[in-house]
N, C-alpha and C positions, 0 to 999 in steps of 0.2 A: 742465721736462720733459726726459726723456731713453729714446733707444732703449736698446734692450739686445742684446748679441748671441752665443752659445754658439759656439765653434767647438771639435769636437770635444772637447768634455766629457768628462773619465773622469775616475772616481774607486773607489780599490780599499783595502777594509782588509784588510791582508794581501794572501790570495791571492783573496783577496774581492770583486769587479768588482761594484759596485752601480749605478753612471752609466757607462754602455758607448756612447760614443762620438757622443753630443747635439750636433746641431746645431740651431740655432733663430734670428732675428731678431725682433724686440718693435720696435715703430715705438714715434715720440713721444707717448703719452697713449692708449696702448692699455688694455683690462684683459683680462689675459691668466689662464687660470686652466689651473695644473695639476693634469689630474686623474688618478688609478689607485689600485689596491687599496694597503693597507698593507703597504712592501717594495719599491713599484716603483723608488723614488729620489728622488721630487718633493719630498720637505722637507732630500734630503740636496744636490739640484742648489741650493734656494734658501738654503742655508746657505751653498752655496760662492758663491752671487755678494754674500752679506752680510758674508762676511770669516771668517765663523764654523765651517768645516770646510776644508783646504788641498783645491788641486787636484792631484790625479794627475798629469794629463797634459790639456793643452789650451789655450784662452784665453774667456777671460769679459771683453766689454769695454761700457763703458757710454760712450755715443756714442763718438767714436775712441779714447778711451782705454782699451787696457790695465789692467786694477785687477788681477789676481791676484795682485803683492806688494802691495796697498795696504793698511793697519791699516783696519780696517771704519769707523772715525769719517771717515778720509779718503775715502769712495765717495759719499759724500754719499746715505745712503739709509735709511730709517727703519722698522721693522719692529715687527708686529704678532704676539704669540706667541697660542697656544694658553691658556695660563693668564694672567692679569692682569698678574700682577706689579706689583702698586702697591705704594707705600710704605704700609705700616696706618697708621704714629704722623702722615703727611702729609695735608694737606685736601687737594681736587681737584684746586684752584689750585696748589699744591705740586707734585702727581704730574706736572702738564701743565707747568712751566716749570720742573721738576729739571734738565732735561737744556740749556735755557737759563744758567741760574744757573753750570752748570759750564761752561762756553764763555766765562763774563765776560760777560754780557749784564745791565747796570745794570738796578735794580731796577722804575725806571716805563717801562722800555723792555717789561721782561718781562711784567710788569702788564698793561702794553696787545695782546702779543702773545699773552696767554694767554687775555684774554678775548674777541677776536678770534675763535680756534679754539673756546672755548666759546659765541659765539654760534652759529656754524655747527653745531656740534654739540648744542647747546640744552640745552648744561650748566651756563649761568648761574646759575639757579635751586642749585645746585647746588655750589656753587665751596664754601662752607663747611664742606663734610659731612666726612667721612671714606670711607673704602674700604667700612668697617663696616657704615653707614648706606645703604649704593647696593645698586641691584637688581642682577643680573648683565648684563641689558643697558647700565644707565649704570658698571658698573665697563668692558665692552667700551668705550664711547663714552670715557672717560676714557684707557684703555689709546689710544685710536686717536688721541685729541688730543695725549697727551704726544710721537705721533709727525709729527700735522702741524707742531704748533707748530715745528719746524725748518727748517720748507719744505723739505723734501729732494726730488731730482729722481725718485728711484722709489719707493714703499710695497711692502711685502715683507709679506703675510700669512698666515702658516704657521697654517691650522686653526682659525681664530679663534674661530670657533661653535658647538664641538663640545663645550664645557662647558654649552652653553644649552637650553633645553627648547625642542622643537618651534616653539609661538608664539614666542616672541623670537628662534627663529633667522629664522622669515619675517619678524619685523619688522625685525633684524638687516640681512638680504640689502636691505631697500629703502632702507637708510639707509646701507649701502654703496653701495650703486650709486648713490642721490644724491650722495651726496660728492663721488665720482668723477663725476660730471656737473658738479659746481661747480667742482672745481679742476684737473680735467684732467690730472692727473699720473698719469705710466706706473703702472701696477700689476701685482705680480704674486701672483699669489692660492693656495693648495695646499690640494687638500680631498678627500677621497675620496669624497665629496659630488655626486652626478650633478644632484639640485636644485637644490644653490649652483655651481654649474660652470654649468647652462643658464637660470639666470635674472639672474648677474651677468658671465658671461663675452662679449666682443666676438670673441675665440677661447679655444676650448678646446684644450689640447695632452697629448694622453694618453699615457699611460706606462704601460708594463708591462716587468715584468724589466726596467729601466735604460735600455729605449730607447724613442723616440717610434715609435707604431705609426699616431700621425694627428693633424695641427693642420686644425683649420676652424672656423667659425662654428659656434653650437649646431645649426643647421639643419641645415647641412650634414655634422655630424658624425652626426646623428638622421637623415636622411633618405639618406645615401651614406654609411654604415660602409665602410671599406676593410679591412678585415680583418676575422676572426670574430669574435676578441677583442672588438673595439671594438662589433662589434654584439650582443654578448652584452650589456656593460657598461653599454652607452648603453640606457635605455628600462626601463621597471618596465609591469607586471612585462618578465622582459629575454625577446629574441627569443627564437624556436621556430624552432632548426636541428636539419635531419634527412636523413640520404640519401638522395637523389632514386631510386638502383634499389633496387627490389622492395621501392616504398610502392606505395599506390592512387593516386598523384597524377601517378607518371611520365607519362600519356602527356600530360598539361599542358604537356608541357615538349616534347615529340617534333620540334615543328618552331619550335623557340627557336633565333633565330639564335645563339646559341652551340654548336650543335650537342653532339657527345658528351662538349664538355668539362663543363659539369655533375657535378659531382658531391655536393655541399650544396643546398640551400635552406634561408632562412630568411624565418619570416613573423611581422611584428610582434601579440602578442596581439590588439591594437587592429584589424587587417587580417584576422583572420577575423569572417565575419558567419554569421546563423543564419538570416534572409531573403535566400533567392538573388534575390530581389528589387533588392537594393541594389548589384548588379553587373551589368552589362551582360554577355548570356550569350556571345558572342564572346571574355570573357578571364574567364570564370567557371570556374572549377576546383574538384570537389567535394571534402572529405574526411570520409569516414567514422568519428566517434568517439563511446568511451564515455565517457561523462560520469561522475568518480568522485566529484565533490564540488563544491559549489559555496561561496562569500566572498562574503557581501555587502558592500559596501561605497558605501554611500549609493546614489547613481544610477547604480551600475556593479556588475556583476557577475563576478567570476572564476571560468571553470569549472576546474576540476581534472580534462583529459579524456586519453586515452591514443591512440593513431593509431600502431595496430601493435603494437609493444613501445616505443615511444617516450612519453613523458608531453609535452603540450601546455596551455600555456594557453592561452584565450580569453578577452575581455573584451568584454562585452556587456551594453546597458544594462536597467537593473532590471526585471524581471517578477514579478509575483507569485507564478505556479505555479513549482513547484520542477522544475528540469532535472536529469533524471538517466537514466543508462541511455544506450542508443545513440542515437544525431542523425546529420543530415551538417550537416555544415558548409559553408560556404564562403570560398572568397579568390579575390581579383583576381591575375590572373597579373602584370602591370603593377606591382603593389607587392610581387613577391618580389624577395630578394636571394642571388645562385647565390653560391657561392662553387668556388674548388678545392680538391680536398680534400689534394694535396703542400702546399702553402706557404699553404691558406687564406687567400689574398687575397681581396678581391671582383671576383668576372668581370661584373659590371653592373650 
């Protein structure tokens, strides 16, 4: 295993600043995943600690060492792409102990080290086939062993699951995450993926426009967004942010000890309810909307409602009769999130 650590990171093509000035530390056997829209920079920051795009300006070091002149074979680090990349004319056993074979590693030394990774990976069965013959999840499982098989101190995976259909990507995510439960080696992940970012990350570090706007656990980044950005991004459907003056909800806020600084609220779909029942009336706050449309979606419902000139969603669980038209709603004052509205931080 091995830390990892960013010290002011930049990278510019041209007059072109994509990585603007990244700092980060990665402990020993963490799995750390970068997430943001495509463009933020998360596959151009983990190229540069792979060897594979130079750095601007900075240092990238893996435990005390310095690598930013190292040739990518000397970083000791093994990486998982986006598309395959197997060899077609190679069987499994092939693809997993290629990268063996050219190192000079004797041939029942590699034997045993390749089947090794294919136990864990449970691609025994499987050592014979071809590229041809495999599903898309065992061509991934294949791709991910020809990278264990080296023992390298940190895995690098850029997007990996984004050629996979829905089911294999959730079956994908649980056999990552085991993995990294058996062997413990640093990880770093890149996905624009808010699903696979909160169900394999131990921190998430998000990226917008080339800088980090927030590193925390999924929780923490789900339940304390530090900026709008991040609370837009985080959560499906994504928050309902709206100006506090001249809604019907201002006088909610009148005696919020942050006083007039207020200027945002945001309220997670999931945190409005339609039983004021379900809130204690001391932090119950009404809002008054039209309902334009409703999604079902098994035991959850999405209204498509408006509150003001604003569009809001609500998520609320299944009823039979159809909601449309005016309602009030409600939310807990307790689970909003203010923001300011110059620099859109989070003021709570």
């Amino acid at each position: 295993m091995a830390s990892v650590t960013f010290k002011s990171l930049k990278k510019s093509y041209g007059n072109t600043q994509v990585v603007k000035n990244i700092d980060l530390e990665i402990k020993h056997g963490e799995f750390i995943v970068l997430l943001g829209p495509s463009g933020c920079g998360k596959s151009t920051t983990l190229r540069m600690l792979a060897g594979l795009e130079d750095i601007t300006d900075g240092e990238i070091m893996i435990d005390d060492l310095v690598v930013n002149d190292l040739h990518p074979i000397e970083r000791n680090i093994a990486m998982v792409f986006q598309s395959y990349a197997l060899y077609p004319h190679m069987t499994v056993e092939e693809n997993i102990g290629f990268s063996l074979e050219n190192t000079g590693v004797d041939k029942a030394k590699r034997k045993e080290m390749v089947a090794e990774v294919a136990e864990v990976l449970e691609l025994t069965p499987l050592l014979e086939r071809k590229p041809k013959d495999l599903s898309g999840g065992q061509r991934q499982r294949v791709a991910m062993g020809r990278a264990m098989v080296r023992t390298p101190e940190v895995f690098l995976f850029d997007e990996p699951l984004s050629n996979l259909d829905a089911k294999l990507r959730g079956q994908m995510r649980k056999e990552i995450r085991a993995l990294h439960q058996r062997v413990k080696t640093t990880v770093i992940y890149v996905t624009h993926d808010q699903v696979e970012a909160m169900t394999l990350a131990d921190k998430i570090v998000i990226l917008n426009n080339g800088v980090i706007e927030q590193v925390g656990t999924p929780i923490e980044i789900f339940e304390n967004p530090k900026t709008e950005f991040v609370a837009k991004f985080i959560g499906t459907p994504e928050m309902n942010i709206f100006d506090v003056d001249n809604t019907d909800i201002a006088s909610c806020f009148n005696n919020s000890d942050l006083g007039n600084t207020i200027q945002k609220v945001g309220i997670r779909p999931q945190d409005i309810v339609i039983n004021k029942n379900e809130i204690e009336p001391e932090f119950r706050c009404e809002m008054p909307l039209s309902v334009i449309s409703s999604e079902v979606l098994g035991s959850v419902i999405h209204l498509d409602c408006r509150f003001n000139d604003k569009r809001i969603v609500l998520e609320t669980s299944y009823v039979e009769e159809q909601i449309i038209g005016d309602i009030t709603a409600y939310f807990d004052q307790r689970k909003a999130h203010f923001f300011d509205l110059n620099d859109k931080a989070t003021l709570r």
